[in-house]
C-alpha positions in Angstrom: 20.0 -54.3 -31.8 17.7 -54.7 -28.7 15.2 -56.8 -28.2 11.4 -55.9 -29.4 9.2 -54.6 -26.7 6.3 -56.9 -25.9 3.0 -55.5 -27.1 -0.3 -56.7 -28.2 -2.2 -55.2 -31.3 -4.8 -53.4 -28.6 -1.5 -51.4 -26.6 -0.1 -50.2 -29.9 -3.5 -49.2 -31.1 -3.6 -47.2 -28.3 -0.6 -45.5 -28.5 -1.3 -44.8 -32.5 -4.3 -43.5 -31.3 -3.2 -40.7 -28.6 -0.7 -39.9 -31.3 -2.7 -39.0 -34.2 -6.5 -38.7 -32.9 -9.4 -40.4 -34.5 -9.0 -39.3 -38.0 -5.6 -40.2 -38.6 -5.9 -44.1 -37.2 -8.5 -47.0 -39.2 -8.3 -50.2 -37.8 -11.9 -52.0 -39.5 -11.4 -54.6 -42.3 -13.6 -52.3 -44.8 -11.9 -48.7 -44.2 -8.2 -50.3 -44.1 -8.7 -52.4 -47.4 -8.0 -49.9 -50.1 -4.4 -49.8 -48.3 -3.8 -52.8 -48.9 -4.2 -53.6 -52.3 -2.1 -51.9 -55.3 -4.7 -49.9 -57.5 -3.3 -52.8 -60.0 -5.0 -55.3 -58.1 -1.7 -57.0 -58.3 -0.5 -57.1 -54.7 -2.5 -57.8 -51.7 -1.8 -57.7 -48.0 -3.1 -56.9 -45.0 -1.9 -54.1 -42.0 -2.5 -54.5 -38.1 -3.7 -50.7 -38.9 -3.6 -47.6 -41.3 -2.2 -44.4 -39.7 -2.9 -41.5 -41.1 -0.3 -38.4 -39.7 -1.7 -34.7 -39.9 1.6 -33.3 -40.0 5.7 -34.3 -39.2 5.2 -34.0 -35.3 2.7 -36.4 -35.0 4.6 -38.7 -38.2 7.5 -39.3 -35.9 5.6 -39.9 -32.9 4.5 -42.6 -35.0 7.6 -43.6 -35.6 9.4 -44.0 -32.2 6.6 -46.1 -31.4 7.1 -48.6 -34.1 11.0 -48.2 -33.6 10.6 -48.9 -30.0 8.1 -51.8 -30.6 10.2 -53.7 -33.7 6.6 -52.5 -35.7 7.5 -52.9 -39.6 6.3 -49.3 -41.5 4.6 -49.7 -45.0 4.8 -45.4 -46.2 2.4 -45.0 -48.5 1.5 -42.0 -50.9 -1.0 -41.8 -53.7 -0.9 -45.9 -54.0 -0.4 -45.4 -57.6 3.1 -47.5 -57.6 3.5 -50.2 -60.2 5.9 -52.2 -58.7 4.3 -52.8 -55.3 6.5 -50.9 -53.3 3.7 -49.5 -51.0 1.6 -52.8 -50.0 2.4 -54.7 -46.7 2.7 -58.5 -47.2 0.1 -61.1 -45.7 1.2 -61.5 -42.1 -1.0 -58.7 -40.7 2.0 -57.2 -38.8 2.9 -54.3 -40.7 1.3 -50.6 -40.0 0.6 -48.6 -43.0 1.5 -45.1 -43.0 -0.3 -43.2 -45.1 0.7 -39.4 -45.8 -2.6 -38.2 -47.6 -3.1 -36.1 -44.9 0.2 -34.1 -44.7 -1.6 -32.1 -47.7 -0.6 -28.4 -47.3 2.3 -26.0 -49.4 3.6 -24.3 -47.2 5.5 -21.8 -49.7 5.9 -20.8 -53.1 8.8 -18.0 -53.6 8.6 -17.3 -57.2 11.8 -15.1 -56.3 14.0 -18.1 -55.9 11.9 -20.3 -57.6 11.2 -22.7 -55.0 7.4 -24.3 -53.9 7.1 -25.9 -50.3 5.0 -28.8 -50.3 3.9 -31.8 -48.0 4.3 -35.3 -49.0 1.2 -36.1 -49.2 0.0 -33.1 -51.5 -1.4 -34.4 -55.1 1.8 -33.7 -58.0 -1.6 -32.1 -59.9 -1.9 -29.6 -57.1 1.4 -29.1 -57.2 1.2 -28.0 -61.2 -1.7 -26.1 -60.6 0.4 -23.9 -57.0 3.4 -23.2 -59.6 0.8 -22.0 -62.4 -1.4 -20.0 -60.6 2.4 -18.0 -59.3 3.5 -17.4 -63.2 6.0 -21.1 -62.8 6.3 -24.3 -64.2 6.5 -27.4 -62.3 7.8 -30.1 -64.7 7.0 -33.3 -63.5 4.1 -35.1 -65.3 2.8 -38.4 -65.2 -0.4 -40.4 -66.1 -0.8 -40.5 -62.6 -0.7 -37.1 -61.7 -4.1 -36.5 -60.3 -3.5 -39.3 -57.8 0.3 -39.7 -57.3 1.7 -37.5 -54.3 5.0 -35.2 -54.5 6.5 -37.3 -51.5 5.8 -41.0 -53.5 7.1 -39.2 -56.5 10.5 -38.6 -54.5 10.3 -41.6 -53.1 10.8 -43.9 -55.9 12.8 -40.8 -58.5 9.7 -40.3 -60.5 10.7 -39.9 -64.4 7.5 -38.7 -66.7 7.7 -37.2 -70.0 10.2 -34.1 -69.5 13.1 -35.9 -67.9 15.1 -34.9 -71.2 14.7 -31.2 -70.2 14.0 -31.4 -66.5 15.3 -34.6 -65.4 13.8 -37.3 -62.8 12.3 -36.0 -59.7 15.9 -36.2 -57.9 16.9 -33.3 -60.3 13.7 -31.2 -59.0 14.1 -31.4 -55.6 16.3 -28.8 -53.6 15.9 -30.0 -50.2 13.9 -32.5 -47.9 12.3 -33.1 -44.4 12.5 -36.5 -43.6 11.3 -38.6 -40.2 14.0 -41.2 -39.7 13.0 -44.8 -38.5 13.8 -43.8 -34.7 11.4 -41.1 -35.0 14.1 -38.3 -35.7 13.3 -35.8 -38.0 16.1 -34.3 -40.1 15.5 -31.0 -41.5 17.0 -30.5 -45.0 14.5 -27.4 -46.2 16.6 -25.8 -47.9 16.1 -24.2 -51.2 19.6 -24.0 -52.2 21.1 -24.8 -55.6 24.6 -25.2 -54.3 25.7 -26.6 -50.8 28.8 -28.4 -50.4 28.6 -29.0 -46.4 28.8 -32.8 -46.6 27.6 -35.6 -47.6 24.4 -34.9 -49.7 22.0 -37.0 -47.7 18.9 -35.8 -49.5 19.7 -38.0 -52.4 19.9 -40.8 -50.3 16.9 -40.5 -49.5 15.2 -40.1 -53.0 14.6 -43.0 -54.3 14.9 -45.4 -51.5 11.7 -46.3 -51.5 10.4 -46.0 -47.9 13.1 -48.2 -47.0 15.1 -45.6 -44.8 12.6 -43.0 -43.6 9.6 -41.2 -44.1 9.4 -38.3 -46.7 7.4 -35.6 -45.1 7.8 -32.4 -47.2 9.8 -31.1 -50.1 11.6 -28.0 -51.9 10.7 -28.4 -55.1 12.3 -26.7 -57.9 10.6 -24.2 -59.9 10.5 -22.8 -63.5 9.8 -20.1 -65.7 6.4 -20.8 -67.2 6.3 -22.0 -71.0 4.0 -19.7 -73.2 3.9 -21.6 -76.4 4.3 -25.1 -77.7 4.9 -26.9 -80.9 4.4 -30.7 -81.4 4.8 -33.3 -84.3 4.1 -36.9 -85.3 6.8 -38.5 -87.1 7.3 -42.1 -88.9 10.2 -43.8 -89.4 11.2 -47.3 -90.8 13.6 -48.0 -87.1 14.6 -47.2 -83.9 18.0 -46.5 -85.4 16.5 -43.4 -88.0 14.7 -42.6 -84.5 17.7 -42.4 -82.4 19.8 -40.0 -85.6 16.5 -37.6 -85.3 16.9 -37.4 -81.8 20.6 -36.2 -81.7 20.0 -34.1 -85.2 16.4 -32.2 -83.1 18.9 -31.4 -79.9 21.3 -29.9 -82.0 18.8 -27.9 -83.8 16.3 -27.5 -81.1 18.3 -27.2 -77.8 17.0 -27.1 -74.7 13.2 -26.0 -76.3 12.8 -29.9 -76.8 11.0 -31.0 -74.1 9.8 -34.5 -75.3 10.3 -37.3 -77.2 8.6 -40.1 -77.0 8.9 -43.5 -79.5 6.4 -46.4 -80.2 6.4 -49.1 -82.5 3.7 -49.8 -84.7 2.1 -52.5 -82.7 1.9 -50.3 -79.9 -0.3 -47.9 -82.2 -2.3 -50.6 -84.0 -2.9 -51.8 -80.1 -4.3 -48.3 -79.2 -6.1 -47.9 -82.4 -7.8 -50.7 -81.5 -8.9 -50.7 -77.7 -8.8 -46.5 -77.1 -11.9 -44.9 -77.9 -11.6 -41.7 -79.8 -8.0 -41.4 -81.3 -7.1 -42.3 -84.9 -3.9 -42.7 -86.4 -1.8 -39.0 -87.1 -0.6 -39.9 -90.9 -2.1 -41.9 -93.5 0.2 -44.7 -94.0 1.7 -47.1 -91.6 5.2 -46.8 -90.0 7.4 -49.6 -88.5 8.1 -47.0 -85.3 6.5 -43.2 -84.6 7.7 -40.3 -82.4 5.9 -38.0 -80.4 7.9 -34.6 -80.3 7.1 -31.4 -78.4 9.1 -28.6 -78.3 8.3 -25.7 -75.6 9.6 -21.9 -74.7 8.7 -19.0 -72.8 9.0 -16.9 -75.9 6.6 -18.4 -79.0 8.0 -16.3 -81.9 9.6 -19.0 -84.2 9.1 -22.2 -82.3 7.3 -23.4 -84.9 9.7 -22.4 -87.7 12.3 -24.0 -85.6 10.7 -27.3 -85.4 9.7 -27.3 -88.7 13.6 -27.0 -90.3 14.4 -29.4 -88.1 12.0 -32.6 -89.2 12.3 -30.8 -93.0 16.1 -31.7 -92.7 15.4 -35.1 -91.3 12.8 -35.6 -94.3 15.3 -34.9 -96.4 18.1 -37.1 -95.1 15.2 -40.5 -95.3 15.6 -40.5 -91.4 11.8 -40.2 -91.0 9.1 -40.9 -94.0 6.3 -38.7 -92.6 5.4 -35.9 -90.6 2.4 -34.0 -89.3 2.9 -31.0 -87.0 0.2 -29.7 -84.6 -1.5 -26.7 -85.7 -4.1 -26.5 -83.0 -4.4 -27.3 -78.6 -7.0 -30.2 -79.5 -4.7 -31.7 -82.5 -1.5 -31.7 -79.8 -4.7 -33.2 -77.0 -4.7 -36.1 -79.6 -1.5 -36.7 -80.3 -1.1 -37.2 -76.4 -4.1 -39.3 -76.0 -2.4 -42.0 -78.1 0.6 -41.9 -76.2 -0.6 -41.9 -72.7 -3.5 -44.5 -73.9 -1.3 -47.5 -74.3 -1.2 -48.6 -70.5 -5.1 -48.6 -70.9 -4.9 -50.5 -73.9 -2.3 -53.1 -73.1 -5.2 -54.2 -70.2 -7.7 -54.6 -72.3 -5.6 -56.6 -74.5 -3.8 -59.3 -72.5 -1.7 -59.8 -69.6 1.6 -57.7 -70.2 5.1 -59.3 -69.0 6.6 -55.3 -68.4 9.9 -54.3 -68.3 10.8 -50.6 -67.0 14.1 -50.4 -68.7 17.3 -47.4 -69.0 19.9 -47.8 -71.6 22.3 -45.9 -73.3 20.6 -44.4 -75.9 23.6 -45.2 -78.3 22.8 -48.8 -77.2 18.7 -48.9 -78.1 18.5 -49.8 -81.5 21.0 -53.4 -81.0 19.0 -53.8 -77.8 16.1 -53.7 -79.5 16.9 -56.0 -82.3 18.4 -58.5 -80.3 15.7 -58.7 -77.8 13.2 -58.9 -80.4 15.1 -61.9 -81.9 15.3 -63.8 -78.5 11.7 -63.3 -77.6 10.4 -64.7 -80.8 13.2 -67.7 -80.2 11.4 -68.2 -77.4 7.8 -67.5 -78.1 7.5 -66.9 -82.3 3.9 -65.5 -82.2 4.6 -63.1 -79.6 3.4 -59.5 -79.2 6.2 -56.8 -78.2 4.6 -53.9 -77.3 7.8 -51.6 -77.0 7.9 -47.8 -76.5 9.3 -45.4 -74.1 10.8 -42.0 -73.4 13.5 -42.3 -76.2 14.7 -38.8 -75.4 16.4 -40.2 -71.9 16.7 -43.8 -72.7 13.9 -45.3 -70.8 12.2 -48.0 -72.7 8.6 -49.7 -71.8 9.6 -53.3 -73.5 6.8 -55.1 -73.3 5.1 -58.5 -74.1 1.6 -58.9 -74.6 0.4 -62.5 -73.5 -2.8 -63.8 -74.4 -5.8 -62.9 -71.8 -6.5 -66.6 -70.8 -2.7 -67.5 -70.4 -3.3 -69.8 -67.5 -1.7 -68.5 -64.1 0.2 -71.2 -63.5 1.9 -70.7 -66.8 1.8 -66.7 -66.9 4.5 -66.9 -63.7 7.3 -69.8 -65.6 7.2 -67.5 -68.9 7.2 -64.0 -67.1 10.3 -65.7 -65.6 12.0 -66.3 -68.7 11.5 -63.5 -70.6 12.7 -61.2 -67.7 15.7 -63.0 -67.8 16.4 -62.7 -71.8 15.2 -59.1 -71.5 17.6 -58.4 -69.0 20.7 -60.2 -69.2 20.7 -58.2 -72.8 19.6 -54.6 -70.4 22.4 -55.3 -68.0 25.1 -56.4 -70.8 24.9 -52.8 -72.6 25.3 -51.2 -69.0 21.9 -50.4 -68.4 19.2 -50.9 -65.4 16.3 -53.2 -64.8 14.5 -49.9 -63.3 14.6 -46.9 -64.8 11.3 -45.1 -63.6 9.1 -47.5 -61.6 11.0 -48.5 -58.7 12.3 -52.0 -57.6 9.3 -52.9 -54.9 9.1 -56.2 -54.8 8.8 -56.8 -58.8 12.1 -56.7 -58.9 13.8 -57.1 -56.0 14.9 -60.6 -55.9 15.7 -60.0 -59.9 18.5 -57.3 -58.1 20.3 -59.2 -56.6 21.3 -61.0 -59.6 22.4 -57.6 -61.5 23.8 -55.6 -58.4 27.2 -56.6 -57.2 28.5 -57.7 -54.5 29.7 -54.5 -53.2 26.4 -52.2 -54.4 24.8 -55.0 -52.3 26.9 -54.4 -48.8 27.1 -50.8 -49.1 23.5 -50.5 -49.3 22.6 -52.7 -46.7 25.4 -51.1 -44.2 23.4 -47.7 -44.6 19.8 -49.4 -44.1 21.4 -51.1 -41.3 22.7 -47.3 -40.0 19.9 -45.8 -40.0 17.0 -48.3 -39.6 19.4 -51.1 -37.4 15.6 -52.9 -36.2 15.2 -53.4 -39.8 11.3 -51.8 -39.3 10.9 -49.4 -43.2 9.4 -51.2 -45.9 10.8 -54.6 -45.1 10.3 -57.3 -48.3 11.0 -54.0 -50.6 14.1 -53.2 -52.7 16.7 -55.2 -50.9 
């Protein structure tokens, strides 16, 4: 490694500057601010400046410079993160690079089913390219009118259709990425099978901003669905949950899309702090699913979804059922499911957990876990639900609103631990959706072995050896 140039915060403005113009560089306290806090409000820090790149040339212009001047990079998307991957620390070092700019799609070729898009283009947009060319683009998050495509890549974005689709690693084809040394590899290509090495666009995926910048995407593409069927189960456990799941892929296929669990407390919790949703069926369940089924042909979908929860009835793995028989019945069925973040806010401080597990392995997770938290705390609140259809549970406990701060760190600290020493002793992972950041990144170095540990720091030392990406995230 060579030793860091000397250079004050005035000579590297001014080499920012002739890179990317007036627009794309904010140095004042008041413009750089919203940078450099998580929209949370969890994380705070504070950047020497915010670049903002137009496009990939003048990105890795940026880059050499900060290579060349040991300058650490904070890539930043839609800000949307909830593990504070994207916020510098304190020291007022760090640059933010910010890729709201880098907005354009390039391409959409419904022929081979591909869309073209920059990083910093808006995953809504992105929806709304793919529609308006007779495709589907199936990631979908709460976020979606904020999040960006390359943020989404960045930390292997999960949503609602992974069961169908899969994370965002499993919709991308191909990538353009600026390395730390202000490289720029070009991986465009909209290929669904290339065996000419290693496949460095995974690599990348996921990482984080921790070995280069994501500037653009080819993003997978999909016939469009043209009708949709959804339900509202009830059932008296997770385990009854799990059977439905296996017994609605059997029946269903690939037409189901979603399926998404919460436990009664997470409803009652909604009911209670979500304006304008009421409960789907008239008695109260110890868990619910949300199911939606989808196809590009309508005729029977319906019918099919139907048989399927009338077997389950049948068999006592649910008690209850309502299926949607209008758009603004299914709109309200969604609310309540995509209300709960809103509703955990407004009801306490939440110790989260952003959790993958076999889904075999759920239901003695779940009881165990729920045993050892009330060991630990016997009035608390476990706010658990999740994408049950690919294993990816939201275990949650609700803490009181005044729990001091002082005490809200020692028992966060704790209950992480119970929740995942139990995670990582069925084989799962502390972060299945969210990213590490720097939530979790001292917590991985506890579940990561040794050799996971070294063979992920020998390629960030390959590729960013002055150690400038994301520093303080991940590892």
């Amino acid at each position: 490694m060579t030793a860091p140039m000397s250079i004050t915060h005035p000579q590297l403005f001014q080499r920012l500057h002739a890179a990317v113009g007036d627009a794309g560089l904010i140095t004042d306290a008041e413009g750089k601010e919203p940078f450099e806090v998580d929209w949370l409000k969890k994380w705070h820090g504070r950047s020497c400046v915010v670049v903002r790149p137009a496009n990939t040339a003048q990105t890795a212009e940026v880059m050499r410079i900060c290579h060349e001047t040991h300058t650490p990079v904070v890539t930043q998307g839609g800000n949307t993160g909830m593990s504070g991957g994207a916020t510098p620390d304190g020291s007022g070092a760090q640059v933010v690079l910010s890729t709201v700019r880098m907005n354009a799609i390039r391409e959409v070729d419904p022929l081979n089913n591909t869309l073209t898009a920059e990083a910093g283009v808006l995953l809504a947009h992105i929806q709304e390219a793919a529609q308006e060319a007779g495709r589907f683009f199936p990631l979908s998050l709460g976020s979606e009118g904020s999040c960006t495509i390359g943020g989404n890549l960045a930390t292997n974005a999960g949503g609602i259709a992974v069961l169908r689709y899969g994370n965002a690693r499993e919709l991308a084809l191909g990538l353009e990425v600026v390395l730390p040394d202000g490289r720029v590899w070009n991986g465009m290509r909209g290929l669904r099978k290339d065996n000419t090495g290693y496949d460095l666009r995974d690599l990348f995926i996921g990482s984080e901003g921790t070995l280069g910048v994501i500037t653009a995407a080819v993003l997978k593409l999909y016939p469009r669905p043209v009708a949709r069927s959804t339900a509202w189960v009830g059932a008296e456990s997770i385990d009854a949950l799990v059977q439905l799941l296996a017994q609605m892929r059997a029946v269903c296929g690939e037409r189901l899309v979603a399926f998404e669990m919460m436990s009664n407390e997470s409803l009652e919790l909604i009911l209670q702090h979500v304006a304008d949703v009421r409960a789907p069926l008239g008695a109260s369940h110890a868990f619910h699913a949300l199911i939606e089924l989808a196809d590009t042909q309508g005729e029977g979908l319906a019918d099919l979804l139907e048989r399927g929860l009338g077997d389950a009835l049948e068999q006592g793995l649910i008690q209850d059922v309502v299926v949607s028989v209008t758009g603004a019945q299914t709109q309200a069925f969604w609310k309540i499911r995509e209300g709960i973040s809103q509703a955990q806010v407004r009801a306490g401080k939440a110790v989260k957990h952003d959790i993958a597990l076999p889904i075999s392995a759920i239901a003695a997770f779940a009881s165990q876990a729920d045993a050892a938290l009330r060991a630990e705390l016997p009035d608390v609140r476990i706010i658990n639900f999740g994408h049950l259809g690919d294993g990816n549970l939201h275990y949650n406990v609700l803490l009181p609103l005044g729990t001091p701060g002082e005490e809200l760190a020692g028992t966060t600290e704790r209950l992480n631990r119970i929740v995942h020493d139990l995670v990582a002793a069925a084989n799962g992972s502390i972060s299945a959706e969210h990213g590490v950041g720097q939530l979790r990144r001292d917590e991985l170095r506890h579940y990561k072995s040794d050799i996971e540990f070294d063979l992920m720091m020998r390629i960030k030392q390959s590729l960013d050896p002055n150690q400038i990406m994301n520093p303080g995230k991940l590892i």
